[in-house]
LOGUNU-125545 format. One line per field, with one value per residue (C-alpha): residue in three letters; z, y, x. Coordinates in nm, 3 decimals. Layout:
rest	Ala:...
c3	Z:...
c2	Y:...
c1	X:...
//
This chain:
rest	Unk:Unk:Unk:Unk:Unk:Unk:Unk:Unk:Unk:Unk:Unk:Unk:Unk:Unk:Unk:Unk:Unk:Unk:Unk:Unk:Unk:Unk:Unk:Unk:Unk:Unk:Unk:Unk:Unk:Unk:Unk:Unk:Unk:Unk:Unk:Unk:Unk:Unk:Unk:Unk:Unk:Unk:Unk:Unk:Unk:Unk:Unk:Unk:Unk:Unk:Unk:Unk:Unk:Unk:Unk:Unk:Unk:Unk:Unk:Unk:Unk:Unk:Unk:Unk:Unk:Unk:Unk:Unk:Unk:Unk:Unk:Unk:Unk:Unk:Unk:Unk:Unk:Unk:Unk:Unk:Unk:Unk:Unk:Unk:Unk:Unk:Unk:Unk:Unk:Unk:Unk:Unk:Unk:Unk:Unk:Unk:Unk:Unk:Unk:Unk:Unk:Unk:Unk:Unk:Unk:Unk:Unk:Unk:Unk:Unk:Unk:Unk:Unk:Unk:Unk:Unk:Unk:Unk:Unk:Unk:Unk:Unk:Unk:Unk:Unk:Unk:Unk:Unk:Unk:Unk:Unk:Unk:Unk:Unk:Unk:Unk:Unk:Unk:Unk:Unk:Unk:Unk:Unk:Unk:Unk:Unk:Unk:Unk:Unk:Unk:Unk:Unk:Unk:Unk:Unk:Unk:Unk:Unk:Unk:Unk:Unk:Unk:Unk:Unk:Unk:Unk:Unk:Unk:Unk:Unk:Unk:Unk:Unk:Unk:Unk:Unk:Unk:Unk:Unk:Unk:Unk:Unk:Unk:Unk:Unk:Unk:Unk:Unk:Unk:Unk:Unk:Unk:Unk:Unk:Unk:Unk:Unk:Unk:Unk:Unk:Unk:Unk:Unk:Unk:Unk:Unk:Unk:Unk:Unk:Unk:Unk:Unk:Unk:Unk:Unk:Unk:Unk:Unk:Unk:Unk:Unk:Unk:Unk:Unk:Unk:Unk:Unk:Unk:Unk:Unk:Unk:Unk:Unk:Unk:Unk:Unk:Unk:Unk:Unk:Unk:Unk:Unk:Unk:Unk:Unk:Unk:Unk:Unk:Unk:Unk:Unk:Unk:Unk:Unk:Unk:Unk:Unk:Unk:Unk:Unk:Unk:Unk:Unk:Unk:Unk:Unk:Unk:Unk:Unk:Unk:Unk:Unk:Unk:Unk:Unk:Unk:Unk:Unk:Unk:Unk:Unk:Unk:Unk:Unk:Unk:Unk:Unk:Unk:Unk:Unk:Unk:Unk:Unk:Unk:Unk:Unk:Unk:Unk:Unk:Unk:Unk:Unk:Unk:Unk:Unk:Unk:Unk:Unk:Unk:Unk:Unk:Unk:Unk:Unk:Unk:Unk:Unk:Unk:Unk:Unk:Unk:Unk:Unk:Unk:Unk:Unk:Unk:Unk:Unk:Unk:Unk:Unk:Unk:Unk:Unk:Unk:Unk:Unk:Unk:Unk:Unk:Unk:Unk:Unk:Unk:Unk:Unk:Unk:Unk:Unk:Unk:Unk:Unk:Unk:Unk:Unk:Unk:Unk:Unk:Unk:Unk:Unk:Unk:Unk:Unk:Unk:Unk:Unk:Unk:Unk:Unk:Unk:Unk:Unk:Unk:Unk:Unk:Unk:Unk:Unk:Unk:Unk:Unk:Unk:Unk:Unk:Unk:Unk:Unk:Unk:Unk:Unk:Unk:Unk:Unk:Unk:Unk:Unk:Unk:Unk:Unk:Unk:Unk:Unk:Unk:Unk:Unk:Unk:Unk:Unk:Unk:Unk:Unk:Unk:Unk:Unk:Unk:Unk:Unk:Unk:Unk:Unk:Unk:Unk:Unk:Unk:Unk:Unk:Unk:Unk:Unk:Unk:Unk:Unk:Unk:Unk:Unk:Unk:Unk:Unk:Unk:Unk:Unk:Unk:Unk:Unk:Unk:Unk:Unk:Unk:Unk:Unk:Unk:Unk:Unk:Unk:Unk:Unk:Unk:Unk:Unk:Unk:Unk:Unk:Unk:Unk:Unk:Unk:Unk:Unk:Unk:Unk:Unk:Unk:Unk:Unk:Unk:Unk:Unk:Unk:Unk:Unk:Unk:Unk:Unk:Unk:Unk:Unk:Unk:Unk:Unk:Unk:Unk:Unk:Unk:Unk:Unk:Unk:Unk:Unk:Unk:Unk:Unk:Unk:Unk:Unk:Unk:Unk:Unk:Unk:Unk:Unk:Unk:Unk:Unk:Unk:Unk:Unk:Unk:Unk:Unk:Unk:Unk:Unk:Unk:Unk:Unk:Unk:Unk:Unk:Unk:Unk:Unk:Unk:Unk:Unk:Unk:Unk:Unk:Unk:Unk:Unk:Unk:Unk:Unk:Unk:Unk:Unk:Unk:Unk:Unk:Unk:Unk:Unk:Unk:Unk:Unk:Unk:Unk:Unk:Unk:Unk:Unk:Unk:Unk:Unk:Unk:Unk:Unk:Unk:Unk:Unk:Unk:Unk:Unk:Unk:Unk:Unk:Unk:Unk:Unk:Unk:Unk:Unk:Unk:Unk:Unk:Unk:Unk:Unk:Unk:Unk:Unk:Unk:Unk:Unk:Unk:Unk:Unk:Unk:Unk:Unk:Unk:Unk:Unk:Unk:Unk:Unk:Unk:Unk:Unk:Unk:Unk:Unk:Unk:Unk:Unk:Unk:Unk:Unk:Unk:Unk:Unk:Unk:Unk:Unk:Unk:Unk:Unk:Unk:Unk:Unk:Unk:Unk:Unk:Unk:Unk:Unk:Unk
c3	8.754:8.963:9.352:9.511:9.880:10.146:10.263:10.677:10.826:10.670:10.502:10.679:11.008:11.048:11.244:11.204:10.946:11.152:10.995:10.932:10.844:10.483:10.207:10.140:9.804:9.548:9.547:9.187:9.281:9.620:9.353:9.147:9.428:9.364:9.500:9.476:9.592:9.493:9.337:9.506:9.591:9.233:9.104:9.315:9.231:8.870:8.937:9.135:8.889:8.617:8.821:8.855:8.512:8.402:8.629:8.507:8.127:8.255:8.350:8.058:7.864:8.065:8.100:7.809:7.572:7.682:8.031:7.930:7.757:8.059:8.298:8.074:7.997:8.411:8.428:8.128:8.339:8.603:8.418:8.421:8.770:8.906:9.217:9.026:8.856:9.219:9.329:9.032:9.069:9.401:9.366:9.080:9.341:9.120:9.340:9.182:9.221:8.828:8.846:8.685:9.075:9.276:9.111:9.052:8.935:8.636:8.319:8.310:8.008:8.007:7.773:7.731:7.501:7.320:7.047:6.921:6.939:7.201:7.267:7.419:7.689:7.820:8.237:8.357:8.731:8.692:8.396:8.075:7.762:7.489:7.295:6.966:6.892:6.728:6.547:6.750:6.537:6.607:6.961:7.075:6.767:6.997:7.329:7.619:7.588:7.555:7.572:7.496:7.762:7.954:8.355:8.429:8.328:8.254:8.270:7.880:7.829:8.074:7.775:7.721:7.354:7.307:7.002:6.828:6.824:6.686:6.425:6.327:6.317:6.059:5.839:5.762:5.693:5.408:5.282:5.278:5.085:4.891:4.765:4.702:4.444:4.541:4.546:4.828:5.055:5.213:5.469:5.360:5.499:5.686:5.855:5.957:6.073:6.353:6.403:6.476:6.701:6.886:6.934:7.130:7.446:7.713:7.924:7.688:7.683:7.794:7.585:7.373:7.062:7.152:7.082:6.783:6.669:6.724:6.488:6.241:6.232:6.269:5.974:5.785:5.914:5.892:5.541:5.496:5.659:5.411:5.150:5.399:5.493:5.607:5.911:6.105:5.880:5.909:6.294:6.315:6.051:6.249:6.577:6.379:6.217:6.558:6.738:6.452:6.534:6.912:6.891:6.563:6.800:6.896:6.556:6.481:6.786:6.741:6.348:6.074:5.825:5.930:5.992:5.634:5.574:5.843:5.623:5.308:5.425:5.639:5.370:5.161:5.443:5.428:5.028:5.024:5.239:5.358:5.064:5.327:5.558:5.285:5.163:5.464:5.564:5.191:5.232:5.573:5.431:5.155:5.329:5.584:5.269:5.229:5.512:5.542:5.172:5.134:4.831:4.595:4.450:4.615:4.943:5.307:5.657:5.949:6.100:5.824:5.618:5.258:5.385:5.585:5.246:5.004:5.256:5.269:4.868:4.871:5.059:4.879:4.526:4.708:4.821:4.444:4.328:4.570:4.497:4.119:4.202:4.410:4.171:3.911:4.070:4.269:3.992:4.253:4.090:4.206:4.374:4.124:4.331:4.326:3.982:3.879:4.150:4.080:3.787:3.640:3.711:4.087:4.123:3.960:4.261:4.253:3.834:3.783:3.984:3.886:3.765:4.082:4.150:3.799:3.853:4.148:3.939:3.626:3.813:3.988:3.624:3.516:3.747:3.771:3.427:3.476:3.725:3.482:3.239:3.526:3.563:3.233:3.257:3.553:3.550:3.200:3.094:2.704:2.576:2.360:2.116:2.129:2.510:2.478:2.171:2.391:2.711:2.461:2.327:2.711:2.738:2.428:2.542:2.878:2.639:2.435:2.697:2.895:2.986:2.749:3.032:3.106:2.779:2.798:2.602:2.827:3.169:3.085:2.995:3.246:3.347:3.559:3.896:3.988:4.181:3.852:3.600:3.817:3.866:3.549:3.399:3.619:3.531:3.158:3.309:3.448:3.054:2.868:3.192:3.085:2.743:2.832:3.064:2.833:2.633:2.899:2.854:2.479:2.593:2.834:2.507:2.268:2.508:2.464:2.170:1.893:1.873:1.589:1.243:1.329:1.456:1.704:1.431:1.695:1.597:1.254:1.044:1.217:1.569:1.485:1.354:1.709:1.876:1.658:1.648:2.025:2.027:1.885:2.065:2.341:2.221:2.177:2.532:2.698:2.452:2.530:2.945:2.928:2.763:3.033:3.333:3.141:3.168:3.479:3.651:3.452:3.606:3.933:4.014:4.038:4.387:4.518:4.667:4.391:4.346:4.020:3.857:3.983:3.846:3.518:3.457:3.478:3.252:2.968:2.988:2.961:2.676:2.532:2.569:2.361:2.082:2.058:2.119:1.892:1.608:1.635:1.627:1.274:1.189:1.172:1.069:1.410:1.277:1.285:1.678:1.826:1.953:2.126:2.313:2.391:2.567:2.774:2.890:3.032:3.206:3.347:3.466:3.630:3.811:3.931:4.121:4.280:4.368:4.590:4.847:4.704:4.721:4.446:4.202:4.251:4.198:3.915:3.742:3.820:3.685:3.333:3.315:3.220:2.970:2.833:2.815:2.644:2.307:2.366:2.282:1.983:1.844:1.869:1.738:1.347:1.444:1.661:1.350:1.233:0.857:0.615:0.738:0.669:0.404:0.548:0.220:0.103:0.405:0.422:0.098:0.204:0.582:0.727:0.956:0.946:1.177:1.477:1.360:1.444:1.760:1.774:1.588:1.611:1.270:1.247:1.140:1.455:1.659:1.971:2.255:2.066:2.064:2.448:2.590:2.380:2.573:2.913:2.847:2.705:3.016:3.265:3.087:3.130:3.527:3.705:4.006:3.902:3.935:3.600:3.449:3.419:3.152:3.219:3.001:2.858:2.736:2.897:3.118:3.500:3.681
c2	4.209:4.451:4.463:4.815:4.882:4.789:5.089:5.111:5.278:5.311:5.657:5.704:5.701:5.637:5.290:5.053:4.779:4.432:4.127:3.913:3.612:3.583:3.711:4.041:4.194:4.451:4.811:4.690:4.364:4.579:4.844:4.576:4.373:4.032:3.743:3.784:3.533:3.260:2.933:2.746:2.480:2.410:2.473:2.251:1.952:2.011:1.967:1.638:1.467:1.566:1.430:1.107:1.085:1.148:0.875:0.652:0.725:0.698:0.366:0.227:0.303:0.090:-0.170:-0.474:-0.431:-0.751:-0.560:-0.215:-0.331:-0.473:-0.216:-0.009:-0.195:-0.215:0.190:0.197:-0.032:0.229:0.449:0.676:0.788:0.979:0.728:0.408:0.535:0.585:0.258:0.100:0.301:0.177:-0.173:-0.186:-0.062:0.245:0.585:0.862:0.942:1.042:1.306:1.582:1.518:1.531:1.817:2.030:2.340:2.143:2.144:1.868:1.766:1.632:1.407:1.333:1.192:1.457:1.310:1.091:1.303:1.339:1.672:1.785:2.090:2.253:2.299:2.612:2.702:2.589:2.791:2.544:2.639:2.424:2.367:2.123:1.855:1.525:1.288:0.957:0.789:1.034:1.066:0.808:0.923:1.247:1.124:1.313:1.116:1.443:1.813:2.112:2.319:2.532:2.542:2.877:3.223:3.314:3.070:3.084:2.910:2.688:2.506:2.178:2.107:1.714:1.592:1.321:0.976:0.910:0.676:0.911:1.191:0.969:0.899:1.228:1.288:1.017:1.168:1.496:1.379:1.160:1.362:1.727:1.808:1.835:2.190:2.184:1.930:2.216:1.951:1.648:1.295:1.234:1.537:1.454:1.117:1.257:1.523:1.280:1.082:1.362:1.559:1.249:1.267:1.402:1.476:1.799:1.912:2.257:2.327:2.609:2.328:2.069:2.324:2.447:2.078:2.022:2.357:2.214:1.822:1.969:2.152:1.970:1.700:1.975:2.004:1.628:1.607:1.834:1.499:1.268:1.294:0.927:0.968:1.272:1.562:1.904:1.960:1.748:1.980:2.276:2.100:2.059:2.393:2.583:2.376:2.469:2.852:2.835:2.734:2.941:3.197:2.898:2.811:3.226:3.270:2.966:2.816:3.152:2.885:2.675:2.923:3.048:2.718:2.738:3.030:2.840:2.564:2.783:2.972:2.673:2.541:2.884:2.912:2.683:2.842:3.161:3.349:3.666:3.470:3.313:3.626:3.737:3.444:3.463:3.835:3.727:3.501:3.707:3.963:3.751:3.629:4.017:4.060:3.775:3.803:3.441:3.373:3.545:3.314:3.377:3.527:3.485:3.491:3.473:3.123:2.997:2.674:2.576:2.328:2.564:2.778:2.558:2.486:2.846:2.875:2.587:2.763:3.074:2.890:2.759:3.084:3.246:2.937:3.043:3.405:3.339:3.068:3.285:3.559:3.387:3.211:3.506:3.813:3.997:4.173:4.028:4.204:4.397:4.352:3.995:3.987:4.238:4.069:3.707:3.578:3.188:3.150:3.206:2.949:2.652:2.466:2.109:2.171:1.807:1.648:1.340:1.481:1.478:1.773:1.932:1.978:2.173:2.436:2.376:2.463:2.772:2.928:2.839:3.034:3.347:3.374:3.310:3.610:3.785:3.747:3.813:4.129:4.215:4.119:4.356:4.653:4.734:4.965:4.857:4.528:4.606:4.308:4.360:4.272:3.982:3.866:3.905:3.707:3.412:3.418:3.387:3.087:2.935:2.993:2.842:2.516:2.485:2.446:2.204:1.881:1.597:1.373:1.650:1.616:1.561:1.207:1.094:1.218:1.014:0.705:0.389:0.321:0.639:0.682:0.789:1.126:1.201:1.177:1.381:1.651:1.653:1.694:1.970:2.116:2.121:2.244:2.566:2.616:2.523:2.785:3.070:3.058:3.058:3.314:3.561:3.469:3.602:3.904:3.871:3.856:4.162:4.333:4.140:4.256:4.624:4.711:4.459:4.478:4.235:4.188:4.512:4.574:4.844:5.057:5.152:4.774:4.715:4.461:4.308:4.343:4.146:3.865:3.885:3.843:3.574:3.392:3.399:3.295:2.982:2.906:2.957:2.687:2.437:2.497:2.427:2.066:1.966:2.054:1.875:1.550:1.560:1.581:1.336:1.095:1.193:1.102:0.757:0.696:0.753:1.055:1.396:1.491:1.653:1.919:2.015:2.371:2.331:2.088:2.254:2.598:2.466:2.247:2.499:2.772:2.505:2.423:2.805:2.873:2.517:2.617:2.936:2.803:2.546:2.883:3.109:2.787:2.764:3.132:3.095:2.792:2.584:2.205:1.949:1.787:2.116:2.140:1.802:1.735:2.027:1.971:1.621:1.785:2.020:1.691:1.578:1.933:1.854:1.497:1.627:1.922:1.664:1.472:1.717:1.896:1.565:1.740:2.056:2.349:2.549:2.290:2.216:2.542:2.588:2.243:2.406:2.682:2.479:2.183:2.355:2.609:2.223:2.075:2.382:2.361:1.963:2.013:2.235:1.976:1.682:1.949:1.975:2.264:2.441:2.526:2.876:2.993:2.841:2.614:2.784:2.609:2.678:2.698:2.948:3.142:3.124:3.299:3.602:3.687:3.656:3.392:3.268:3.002:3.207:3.499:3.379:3.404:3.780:3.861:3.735:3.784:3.960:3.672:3.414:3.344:3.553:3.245:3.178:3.504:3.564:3.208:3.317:3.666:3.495:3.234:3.522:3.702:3.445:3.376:3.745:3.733:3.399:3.553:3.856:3.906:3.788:3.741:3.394:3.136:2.936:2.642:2.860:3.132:3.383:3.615:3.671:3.882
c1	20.973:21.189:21.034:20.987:21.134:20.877:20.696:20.786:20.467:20.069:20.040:19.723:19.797:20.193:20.162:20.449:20.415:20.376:20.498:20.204:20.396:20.356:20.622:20.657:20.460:20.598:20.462:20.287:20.110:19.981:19.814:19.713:19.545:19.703:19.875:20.248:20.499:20.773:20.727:20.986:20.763:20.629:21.017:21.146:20.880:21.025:21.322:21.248:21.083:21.346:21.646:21.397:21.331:21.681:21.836:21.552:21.661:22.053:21.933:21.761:22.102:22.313:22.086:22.090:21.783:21.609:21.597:21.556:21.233:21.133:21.146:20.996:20.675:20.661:20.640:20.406:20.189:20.201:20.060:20.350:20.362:20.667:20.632:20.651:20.959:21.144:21.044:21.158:21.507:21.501:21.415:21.691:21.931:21.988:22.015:22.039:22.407:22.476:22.759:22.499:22.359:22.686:22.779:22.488:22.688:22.857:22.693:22.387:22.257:21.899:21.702:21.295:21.117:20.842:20.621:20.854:21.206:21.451:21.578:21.857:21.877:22.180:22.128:22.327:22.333:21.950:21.873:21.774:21.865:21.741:22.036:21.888:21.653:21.719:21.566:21.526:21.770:22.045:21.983:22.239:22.509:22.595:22.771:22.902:23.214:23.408:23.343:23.501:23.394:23.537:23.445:23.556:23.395:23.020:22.730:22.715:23.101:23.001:22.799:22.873:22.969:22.900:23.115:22.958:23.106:23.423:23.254:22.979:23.280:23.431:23.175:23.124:23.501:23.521:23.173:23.326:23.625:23.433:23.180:23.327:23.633:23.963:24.034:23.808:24.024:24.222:24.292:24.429:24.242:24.602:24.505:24.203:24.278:24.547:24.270:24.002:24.252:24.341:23.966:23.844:24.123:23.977:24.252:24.296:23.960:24.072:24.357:24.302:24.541:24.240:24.000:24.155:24.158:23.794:23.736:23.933:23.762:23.422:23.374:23.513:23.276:22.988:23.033:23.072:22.695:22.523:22.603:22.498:22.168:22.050:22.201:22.150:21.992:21.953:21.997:22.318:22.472:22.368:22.560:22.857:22.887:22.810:23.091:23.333:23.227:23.246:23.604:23.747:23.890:24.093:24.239:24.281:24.521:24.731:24.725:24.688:24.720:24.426:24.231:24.236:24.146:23.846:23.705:23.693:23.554:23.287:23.245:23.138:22.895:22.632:22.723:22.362:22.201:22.325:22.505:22.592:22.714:22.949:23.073:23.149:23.336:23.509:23.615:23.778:23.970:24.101:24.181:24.371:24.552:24.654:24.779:25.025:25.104:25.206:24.977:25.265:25.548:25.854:25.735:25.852:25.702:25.906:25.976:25.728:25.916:25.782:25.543:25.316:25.361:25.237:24.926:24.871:24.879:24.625:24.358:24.418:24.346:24.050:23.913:23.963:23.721:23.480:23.523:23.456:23.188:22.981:23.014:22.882:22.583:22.450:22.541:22.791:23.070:23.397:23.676:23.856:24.148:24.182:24.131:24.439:24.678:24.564:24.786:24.680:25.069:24.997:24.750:24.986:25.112:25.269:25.322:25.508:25.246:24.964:24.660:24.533:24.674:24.659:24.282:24.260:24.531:24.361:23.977:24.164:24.229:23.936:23.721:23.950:23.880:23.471:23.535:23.693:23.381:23.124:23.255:23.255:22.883:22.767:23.031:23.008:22.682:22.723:22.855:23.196:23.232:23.580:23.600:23.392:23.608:23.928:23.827:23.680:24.031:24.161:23.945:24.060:24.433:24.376:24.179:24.472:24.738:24.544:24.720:24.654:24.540:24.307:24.116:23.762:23.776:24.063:23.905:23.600:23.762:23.603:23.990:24.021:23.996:23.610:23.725:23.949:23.633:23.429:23.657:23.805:23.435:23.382:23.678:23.555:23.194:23.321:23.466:23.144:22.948:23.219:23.135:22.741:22.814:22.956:22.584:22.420:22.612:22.470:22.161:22.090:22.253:21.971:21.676:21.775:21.926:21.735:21.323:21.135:21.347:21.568:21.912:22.057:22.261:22.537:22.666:22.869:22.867:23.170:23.010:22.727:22.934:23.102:22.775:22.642:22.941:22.916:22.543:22.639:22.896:22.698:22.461:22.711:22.810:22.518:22.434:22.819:22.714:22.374:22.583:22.852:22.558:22.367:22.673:22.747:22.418:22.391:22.744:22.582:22.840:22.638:22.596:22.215:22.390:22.661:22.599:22.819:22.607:22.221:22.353:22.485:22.199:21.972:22.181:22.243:21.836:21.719:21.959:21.818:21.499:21.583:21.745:21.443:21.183:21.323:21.345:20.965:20.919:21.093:20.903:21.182:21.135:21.096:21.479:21.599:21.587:21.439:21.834:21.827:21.516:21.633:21.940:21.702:21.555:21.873:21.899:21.515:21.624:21.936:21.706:21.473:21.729:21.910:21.560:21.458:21.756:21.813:21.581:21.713:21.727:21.374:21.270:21.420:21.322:20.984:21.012:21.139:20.953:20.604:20.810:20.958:20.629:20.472:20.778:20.712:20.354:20.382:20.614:20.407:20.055:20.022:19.814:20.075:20.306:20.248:20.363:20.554:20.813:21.198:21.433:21.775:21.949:21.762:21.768:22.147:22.135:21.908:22.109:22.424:22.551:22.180:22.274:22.255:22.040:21.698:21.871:21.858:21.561:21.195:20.949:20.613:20.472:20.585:20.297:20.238:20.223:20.598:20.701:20.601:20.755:21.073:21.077:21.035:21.342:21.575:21.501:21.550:21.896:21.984:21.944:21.868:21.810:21.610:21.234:21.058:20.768:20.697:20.497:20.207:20.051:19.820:20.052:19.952:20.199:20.224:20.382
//
């Protein structure tokens, strides 16, 4: 409220205005006829009984729990009074001489206890600002042991930044390396050791190096949180991610080379949960990348050595996984100029190392060329066979020169390091979801150009064989996928909040699901496609667990377990099968390639509750992501 000048004299009659003893009121509250004043009495109470209650809490922490428990049961038997608690701070020879009281300008950070939570609020020259709330089991995990803050400038730097304990700090470290492939480790866990060392000295709190240090070990610790969640949760993840932000300025200004690094890795943190925020963080990096140009072989920087180099390289393989990974999940086309300057030679670095390091390279390729096929899949108005034929050759060239200890029967074998099997199957998961991603290419083609028993006449002969050669292909993907998850979650290795696996599970169960459809639409025989609906189960049981963390992945295990029940039911009905049961020799003797030509076409004849769950699928395999109509369990459609 902004107060008006005092008027000097009465309009009426011009007399002086005497001073009556009370405060002086604003032009608005006289008009209005109301009490106007300050509340420095009531403000000042407030503030009383928080510096009470905070040296109270303060005390209860230092205290043993035997004690602690005491004197708390004593101020529950008063009732709770403000009073009691003095006299009980007094009687334990406790005055309130906490530094947040000596120093009432520094930054004071106050806890109470709300219905069960503690939250924390950031006191600034008076003004609170709630900063986050906790669950009562983290509350004592975040520490003002050390923070990052700086004293000097506006109110809002003068925020104190608690890290959280050293021990906490770590845990989510090893999580983070544990749990996420290796082309993600940007920072290696020597790194992040001497980082973790050197976050937690307070004497360089202020140092714009500490800072840049703290950036650096918290997101990679904020990332590390989103795969642990028995510890903190959500708002823990948020405290990490926002301390990583608050210093990145730091790491910009003094490491370029970490702070490419920074982006990935922030980048990867919203990919979840805030795809624009990803992108943007992606395109940063990239285009940092540009600038510097040390992502070609054989370039320079000044003063830079080879180390710093092949660091740099690193992150920039990393950021062309995310490119291509985020392309491919959300249906963005991918930069057209990182795909012409990005050769699969670039991204080999380390090529006569362990096959530790082959994977990271080997996953780099692998997505460019995913990119590669995703734009294919968006740019391009009208699928040309002969593109599709040439980037499935690609793959198959990249397939055949893969190392032999990168084979999928070697990778898997018990002997092998745990990290190795579950990158190297995700390795050979990208390949199995570039091949079913150049089917859903097939498929947007399949919804417009064929209708019931009739093909678009703008294909020849040889086309068709293309696309129908690539249909089942596609369909051997996605059972060879939904084995490799399958194993992978008996082993106890797929991860809740493994984008990779949720997308992948749910691609190879849609296409399942169509194969298994479009069967029954041509009254195949139960043996004829009872495998394949087993392997969609393996999709479903994957969804399920990641969808007890993961939101997407329970949506879309949602979205496919009624469609799943549905083909179950007509398998186990006698009544549910519709015309006369197909004999495949015969029909291999009538049409061409008749093993994946039901694919394309559906009969006159196929019942209509077939024919309309067999639209939905092919549909939802054509955009994932797109607005749909969807099946019920009484086969009727919904928009």
């Amino acid at each position: 409220m902004s107060f008006r000048h005092i008027q000097p004299a009465r309009s009426s009659n011009g007399d002086s205005v005497r001073c009556d003893g009370g405060r002086p009121k604003c032009g608005h509250c006289n008009n209005k006829r109301r009490t106007c004043g300050y509340r420095c009495i009531e403000r000042k109470q407030q503030n009383t009984r928080l510096a009470i209650l905070e040296a109270f809490v303060d005390r209860l922490k230092d205290l043993p729990a035997q004690q602690a428990g005491q004197l708390l049961q004593t101020w529950r038997d008063s009732h709770g009074q403000i009073a009691s608690v003095q006299k009980l701070l007094d009687a334990a020879k406790d005055p309130l001489t906490s530094s947040s009281i000596q120093n009432p300008s520094a930054c004071v950070t106050t806890r109470f206890a709300i219905q069960g939570t503690v939250q924390d609020a950031i006191h600034v020259q008076g003004h609170p600002a709630p900063l986050r709330t906790f669950r009562s089991q983290a509350s004592t995990l975040f520490s003002p042991c050390s923070h990052t803050a700086s004293s000097i400038g506006s109110p809002w730097r003068q925020a104190s930044l608690w890290l959280p304990s050293p021990e906490l700090t770590s845990r989510f470290v090893d999580r983070f390396f544990s749990s996420t492939a290796n082309i993600f480790h940007v920072f290696s866990q020597e790194q992040m050791v001497q980082s973790c060392k050197a976050a937690f000295l307070p004497s360089k709190g202020n140092s714009l190096d500490h800072k840049a240090t703290v950036c650096c070990l918290m997101i990679v610790a904020a990332v590390g949180a989103q795969y642990d969640n028995e510890v903190v949760g959500v708002e823990a993840q948020h405290i990490l991610y926002d301390i990583a932000r608050h210093h990145l300025e730091a790491v910009i200004q003094l490491r370029p080379v970490d702070a490419m690094k920074t982006y990935a890795l922030l980048c990867m943190y919203n990919i979840m949960h805030k795809t624009t925020v990803a992108v943007a963080y992606l395109e940063t990096g990239i285009e940092t990348y540009e600038r510097f140009r040390l992502h070609y072989k054989g370039s320079s920087y000044p003063g830079a050595t080879e180390a710093p180099l092949v660091e740099c390289r690193k992150a920039w393989r990393t950021l062309v996984f995310l490119s291509s990974w985020l392309s491919a999940s959300l249906g963005n086309i991918p930069d057209e100029r990182l795909l012409i300057e990005s050769q699969l030679s670039d991204l080999e670095i380390n090529t006569s190392a362990s096959t530790t390091e082959t994977i990271p390279n080997e996953m780099a390729k692998i997505a460019l060329l995913k990119a590669k096929v995703m734009r294919m899949h968006l740019v391009s108005k009208e699928l040309a066979p002969g593109s599709l034929l040439s980037i499935m050759e690609d793959l198959q060239t990249w397939y055949s020169k893969l190392p032999r200890q990168m084979r999928l029967v070697d990778v898997m074998r018990s002997e092998q390091d745990r990290s190795i099997r579950v990158s190297g199957c995700h390795v050979h998961l990208l390949h199995l979801g570039s091949i079913m991603l150049g089917y859903r290419r097939v498929a947007a083609e399949i919804k417009q150009s064929f209708t019931r028993e009739s093909r678009h006449t703008a294909f020849s002969e040889q086309d068709i064989s293309v696309l129908q050669g690539h249909c089942e292909r596609a369909v051997v993907a996605a059972a060879t996928s939904a084995r490799i998850m399958d194993w992978l979650l008996k082993d106890n290795n797929v991860s809740k909040r493994c984008w990779l696996i949720v997308f992948q599970a749910y691609t190879s169960c849609v296409i399942l699901l169509h194969y298994v459809a479009q069967k029954q639409a041509h009254a195949f025989v139960g043996r004829q496609w009872e495998k394949e609906l087993t392997e969609a189960a393996y999709c479903l049981h994957v969804l399920k667990f990641c969808g007890s963390l993961d939101v997407a992945a329970a949506e879309f295990h949602k979205q496919l377990a009624s469609i799943y029940s549905q083909l179950e039911k007509w398998r186990t009905d006698p009544e549910a099968t519709i015309g006369d049961t197909v004999n495949l020799s015969t029909a291999e003797q009538s049409l061409p390639n008749f093993h994946s030509s039901y694919l394309l076409t559906t009969p006159h004849s196929a019942d209509s509750d077939r024919a309309l769950l067999s639209a939905v699928l092919l549909e939802m395999l054509h955009g994932p992501f797109s607005k749909r109509p969807t099946y019920n369990m009484v086969g009727r459609q919904d928009t």
